[in-house]
C-alpha positions as semicolon CSV with decimal commas, in nm:
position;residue;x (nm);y (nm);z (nm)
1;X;0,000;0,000;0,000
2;X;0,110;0,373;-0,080
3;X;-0,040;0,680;-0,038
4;X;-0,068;0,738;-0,380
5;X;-0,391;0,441;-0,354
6;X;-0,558;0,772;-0,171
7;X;-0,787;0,847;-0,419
8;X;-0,828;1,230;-0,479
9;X;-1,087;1,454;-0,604
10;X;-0,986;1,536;-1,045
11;X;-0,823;1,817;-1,144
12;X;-0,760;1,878;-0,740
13;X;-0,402;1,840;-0,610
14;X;-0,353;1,579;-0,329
15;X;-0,247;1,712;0,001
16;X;0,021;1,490;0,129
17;X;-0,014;1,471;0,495
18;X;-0,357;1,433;0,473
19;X;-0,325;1,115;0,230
20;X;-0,053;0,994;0,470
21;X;-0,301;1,007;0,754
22;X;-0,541;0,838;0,566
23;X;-0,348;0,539;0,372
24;X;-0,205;0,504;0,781
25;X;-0,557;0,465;0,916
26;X;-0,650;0,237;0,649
27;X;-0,355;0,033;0,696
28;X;-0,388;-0,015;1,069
29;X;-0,718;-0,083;1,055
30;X;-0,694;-0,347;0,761
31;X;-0,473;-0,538;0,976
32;X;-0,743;-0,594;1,237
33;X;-0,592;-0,731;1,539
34;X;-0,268;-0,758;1,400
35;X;-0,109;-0,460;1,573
36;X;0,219;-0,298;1,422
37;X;0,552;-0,188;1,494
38;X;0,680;0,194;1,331
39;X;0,924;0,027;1,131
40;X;0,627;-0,192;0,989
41;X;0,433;0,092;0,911
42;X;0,703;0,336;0,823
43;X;0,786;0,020;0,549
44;X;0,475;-0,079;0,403
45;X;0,351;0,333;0,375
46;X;0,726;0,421;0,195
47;X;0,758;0,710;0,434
48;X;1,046;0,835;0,681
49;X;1,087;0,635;1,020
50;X;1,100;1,005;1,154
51;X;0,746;1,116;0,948
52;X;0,586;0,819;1,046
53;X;0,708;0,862;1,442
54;X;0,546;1,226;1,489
55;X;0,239;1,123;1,258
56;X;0,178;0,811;1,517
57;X;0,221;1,035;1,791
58;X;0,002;1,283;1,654
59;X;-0,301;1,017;1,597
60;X;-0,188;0,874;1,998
61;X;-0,286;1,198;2,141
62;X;-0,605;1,222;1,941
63;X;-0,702;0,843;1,974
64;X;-0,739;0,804;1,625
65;X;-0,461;0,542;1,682
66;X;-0,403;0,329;2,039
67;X;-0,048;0,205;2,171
68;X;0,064;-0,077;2,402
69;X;0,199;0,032;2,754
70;X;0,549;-0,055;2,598
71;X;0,435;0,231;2,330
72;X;0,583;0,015;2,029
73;X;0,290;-0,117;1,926
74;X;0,030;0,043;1,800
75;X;-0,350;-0,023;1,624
76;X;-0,656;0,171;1,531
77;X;-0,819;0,359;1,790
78;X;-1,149;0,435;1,912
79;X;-1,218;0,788;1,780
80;X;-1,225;0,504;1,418
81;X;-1,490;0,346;1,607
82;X;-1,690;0,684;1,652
83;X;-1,659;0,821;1,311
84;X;-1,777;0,470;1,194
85;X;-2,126;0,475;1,407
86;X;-2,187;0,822;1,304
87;X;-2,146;0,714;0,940
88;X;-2,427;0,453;1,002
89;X;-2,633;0,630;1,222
90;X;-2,665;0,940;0,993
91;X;-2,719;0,726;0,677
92;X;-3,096;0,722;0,599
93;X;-3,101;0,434;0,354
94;X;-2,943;0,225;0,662
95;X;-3,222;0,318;0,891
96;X;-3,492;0,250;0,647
97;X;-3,361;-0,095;0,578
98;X;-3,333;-0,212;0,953
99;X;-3,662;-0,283;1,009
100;X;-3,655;-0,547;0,694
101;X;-3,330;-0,686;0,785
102;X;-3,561;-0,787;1,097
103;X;-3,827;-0,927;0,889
104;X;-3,638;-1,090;0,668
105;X;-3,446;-1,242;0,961
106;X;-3,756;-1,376;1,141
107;X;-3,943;-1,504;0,845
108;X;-3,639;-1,710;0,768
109;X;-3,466;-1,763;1,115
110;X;-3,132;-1,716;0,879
111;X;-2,837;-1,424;0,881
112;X;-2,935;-1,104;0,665
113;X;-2,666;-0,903;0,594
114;X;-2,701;-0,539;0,411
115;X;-2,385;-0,435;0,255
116;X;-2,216;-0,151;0,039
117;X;-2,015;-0,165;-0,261
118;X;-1,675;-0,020;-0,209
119;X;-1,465;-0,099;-0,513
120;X;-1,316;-0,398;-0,528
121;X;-1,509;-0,480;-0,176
122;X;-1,860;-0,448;-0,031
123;X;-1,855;-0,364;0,319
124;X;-2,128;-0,462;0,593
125;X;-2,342;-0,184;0,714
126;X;-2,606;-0,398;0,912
127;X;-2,677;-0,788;0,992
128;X;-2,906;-0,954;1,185
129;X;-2,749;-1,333;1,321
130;X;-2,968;-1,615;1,253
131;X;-3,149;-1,776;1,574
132;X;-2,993;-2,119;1,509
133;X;-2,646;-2,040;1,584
134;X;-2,439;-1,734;1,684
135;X;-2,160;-1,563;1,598
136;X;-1,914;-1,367;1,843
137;X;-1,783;-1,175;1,581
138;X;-2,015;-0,870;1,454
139;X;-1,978;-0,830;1,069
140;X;-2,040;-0,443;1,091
141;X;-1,770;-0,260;0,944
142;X;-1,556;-0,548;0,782
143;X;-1,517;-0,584;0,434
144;X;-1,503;-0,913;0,153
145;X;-1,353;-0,904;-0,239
146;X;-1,679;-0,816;-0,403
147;X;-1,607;-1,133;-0,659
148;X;-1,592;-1,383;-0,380
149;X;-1,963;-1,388;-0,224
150;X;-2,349;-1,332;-0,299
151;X;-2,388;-0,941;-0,176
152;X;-2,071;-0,852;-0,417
153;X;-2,199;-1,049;-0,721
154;X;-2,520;-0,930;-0,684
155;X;-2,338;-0,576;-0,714
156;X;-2,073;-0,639;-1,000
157;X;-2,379;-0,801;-1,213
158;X;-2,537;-0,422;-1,202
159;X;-2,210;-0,293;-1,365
160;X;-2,189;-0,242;-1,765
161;X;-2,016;-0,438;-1,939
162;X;-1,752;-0,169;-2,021
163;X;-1,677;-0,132;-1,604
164;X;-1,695;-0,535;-1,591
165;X;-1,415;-0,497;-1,899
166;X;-1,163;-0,375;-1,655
167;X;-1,230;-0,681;-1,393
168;X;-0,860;-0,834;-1,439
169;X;-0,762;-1,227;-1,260
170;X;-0,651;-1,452;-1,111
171;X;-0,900;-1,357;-0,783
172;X;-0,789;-1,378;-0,396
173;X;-0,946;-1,731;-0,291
174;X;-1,099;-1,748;0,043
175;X;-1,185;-2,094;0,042
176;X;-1,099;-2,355;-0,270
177;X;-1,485;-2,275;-0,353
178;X;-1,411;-1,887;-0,474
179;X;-1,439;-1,804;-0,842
180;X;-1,076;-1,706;-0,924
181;X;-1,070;-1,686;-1,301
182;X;-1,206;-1,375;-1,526
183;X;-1,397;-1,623;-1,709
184;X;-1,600;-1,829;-1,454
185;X;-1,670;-1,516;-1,286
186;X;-1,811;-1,328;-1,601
187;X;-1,980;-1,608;-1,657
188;X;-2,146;-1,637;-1,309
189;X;-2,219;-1,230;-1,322
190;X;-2,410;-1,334;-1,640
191;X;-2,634;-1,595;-1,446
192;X;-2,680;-1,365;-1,208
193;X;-2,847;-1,104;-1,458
194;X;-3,073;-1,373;-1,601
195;X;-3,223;-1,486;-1,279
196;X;-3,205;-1,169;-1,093
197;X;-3,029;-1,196;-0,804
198;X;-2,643;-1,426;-0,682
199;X;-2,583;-1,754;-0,574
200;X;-2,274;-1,857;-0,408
201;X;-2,198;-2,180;-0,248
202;X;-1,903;-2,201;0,001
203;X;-1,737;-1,907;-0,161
204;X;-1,669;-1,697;0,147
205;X;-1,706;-1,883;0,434
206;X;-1,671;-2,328;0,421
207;X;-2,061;-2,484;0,506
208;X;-2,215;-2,157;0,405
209;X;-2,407;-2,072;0,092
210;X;-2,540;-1,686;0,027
211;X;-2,823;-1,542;-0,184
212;X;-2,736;-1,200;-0,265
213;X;-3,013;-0,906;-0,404
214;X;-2,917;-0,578;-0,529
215;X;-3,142;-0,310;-0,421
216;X;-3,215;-0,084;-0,751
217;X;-3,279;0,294;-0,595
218;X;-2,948;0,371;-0,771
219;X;-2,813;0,302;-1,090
220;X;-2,577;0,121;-1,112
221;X;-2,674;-0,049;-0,709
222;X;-2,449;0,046;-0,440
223;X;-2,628;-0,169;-0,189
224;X;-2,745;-0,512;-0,143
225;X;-2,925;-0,777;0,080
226;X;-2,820;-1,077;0,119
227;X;-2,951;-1,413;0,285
228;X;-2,637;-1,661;0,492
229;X;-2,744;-2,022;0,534
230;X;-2,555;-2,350;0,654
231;X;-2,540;-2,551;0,364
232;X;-2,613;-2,845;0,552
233;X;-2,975;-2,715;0,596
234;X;-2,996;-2,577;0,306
235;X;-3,333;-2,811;0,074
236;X;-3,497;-2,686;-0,219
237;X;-3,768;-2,574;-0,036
238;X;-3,594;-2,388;0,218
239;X;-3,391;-2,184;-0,124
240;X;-3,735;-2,142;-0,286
241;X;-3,825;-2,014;0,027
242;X;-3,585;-1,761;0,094
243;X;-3,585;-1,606;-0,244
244;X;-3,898;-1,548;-0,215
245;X;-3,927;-1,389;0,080
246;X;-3,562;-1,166;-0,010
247;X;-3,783;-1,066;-0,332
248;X;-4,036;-0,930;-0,121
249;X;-3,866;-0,762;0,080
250;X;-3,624;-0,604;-0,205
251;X;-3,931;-0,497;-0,364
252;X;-4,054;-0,305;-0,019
253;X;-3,751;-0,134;0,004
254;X;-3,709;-0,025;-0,367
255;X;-4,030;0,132;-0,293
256;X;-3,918;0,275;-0,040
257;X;-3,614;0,480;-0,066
258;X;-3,695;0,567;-0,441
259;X;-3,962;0,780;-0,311
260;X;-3,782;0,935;-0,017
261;X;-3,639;1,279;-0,082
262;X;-3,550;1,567;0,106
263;X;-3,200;1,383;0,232
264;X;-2,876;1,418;0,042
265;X;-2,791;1,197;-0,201
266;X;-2,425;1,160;-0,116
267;X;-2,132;1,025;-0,334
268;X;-2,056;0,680;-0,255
């Protein structure tokens, strides 16, 4: 990573701190709970052990980054964690969609998930855990390949086929299920078109199986629902099931927000 994958506004010149502080933030918060030493960081960002010191020290004092008592380590802090909630809280079409993650999730008993596209990832902005079985780890916030599961598919299938053009392979694998190759996956996005919403079995996550649905109030989608279930209770019924009741509820919230006004429509 470098801070020249900052994007920047055209015909506006970058300001350099500011994309250091950025690309640094994005960095230590890609690595999760993987925390990093300065020479680390200072390495993987190409800048100045010295730069990177006061910059760190900077982001300490304003808890944008945390440090161990030994102050050589050092992680995303909890100022992230703010700016993150208000980014949800504030978002309208995140709101409206709640409620249906709710019905979706009790109709089914299975994990909904509502995610955005963030090129080349979608990132979870809400999920509701299936009753059958529980995970400690809240999805909020993280972020998958958008070729490797149901929610991205359903996203890259909205894209022209000029902006699919530029897809280039071999794909990251996340399990030996994952569509790696240009071709399958074009292939797959074309399947996806024709019946109107993904499919992915095993693709993110071994034993699980997705059903992901674009939600059309923008063109191309930015957003999606998508349906988790075990695989291993996964009958023909139960998939007939669930895409039914996802269509329904895609449909309700189409309606929705592609009525609402008065909020601004901001760039994704």
């Amino acid at each position: 990573m470098s801070e020249a994958g900052v994007g920047r506004s055209k015909g506006i010149r970058g300001v350099k701190s500011a994309a250091r502080t950025v690309a640094l933030l994005e960095l230590l918060a890609a690595r999760g709970d993987r925390p990093a030493r300065l020479e680390e960081l200072a390495t993987e960002l190409d800048v100045p052990r010295s730069s990177m010191y006061q910059l760190l020290q900077t982001l300490v004092d304003s808890r944008w980054v945390r440090t161990d008592v030994t102050g050589s380590l050092y992680g995303i802090g909890i100022r992230a964690l703010l700016t993150g909630t208000s980014y949800l809280d504030t978002d309208r079409r995140v709101r409206t969609v709640r409620p249906y993650l709710d019905e979706a999730s009790d109709a089914l008993g299975e994990t909904i998930h509502l995610a955005r596209f963030d090129r080349p990832d979608v990132v979870y902005l809400a999920t509701r855990e299936s009753h059958e079985y529980v995970r400690t780890i809240s999805r909020v916030g993280r972020r998958i390949p958008a070729h490797a599961g149901a929610l991205g598919k359903a996203l890259l299938a909205e894209r022209s086929d000029a902006e699919l053009s530029r897809l280039t392979g071999p794909f990251a694998a996340l399990t030996e299920k994952t569509l790696t190759d240009r071709a399958a996956l074009l292939a797959d996005l074309a399947q996806v078109r024709a019946r109107g919403y993904a499919i992915e079995h095993e693709e993110t996550v071994p034993g699980i199986a997705g059903f992901g649905f674009a939600l059309r109030y923008d063109t191309p989608a930015i957003d999606a629902l998508s349906c988790s279930v075990p695989v291993a209770r996964l009958t023909e019924e139960h998939e007939a099931h669930i895409v039914s009741v996802m269509r329904e509820i895609r449909v309700k919230v189409e309606a929705l927000l592609a009525s609402a006004s008065g909020a601004p429509e901001w760039r994704s």
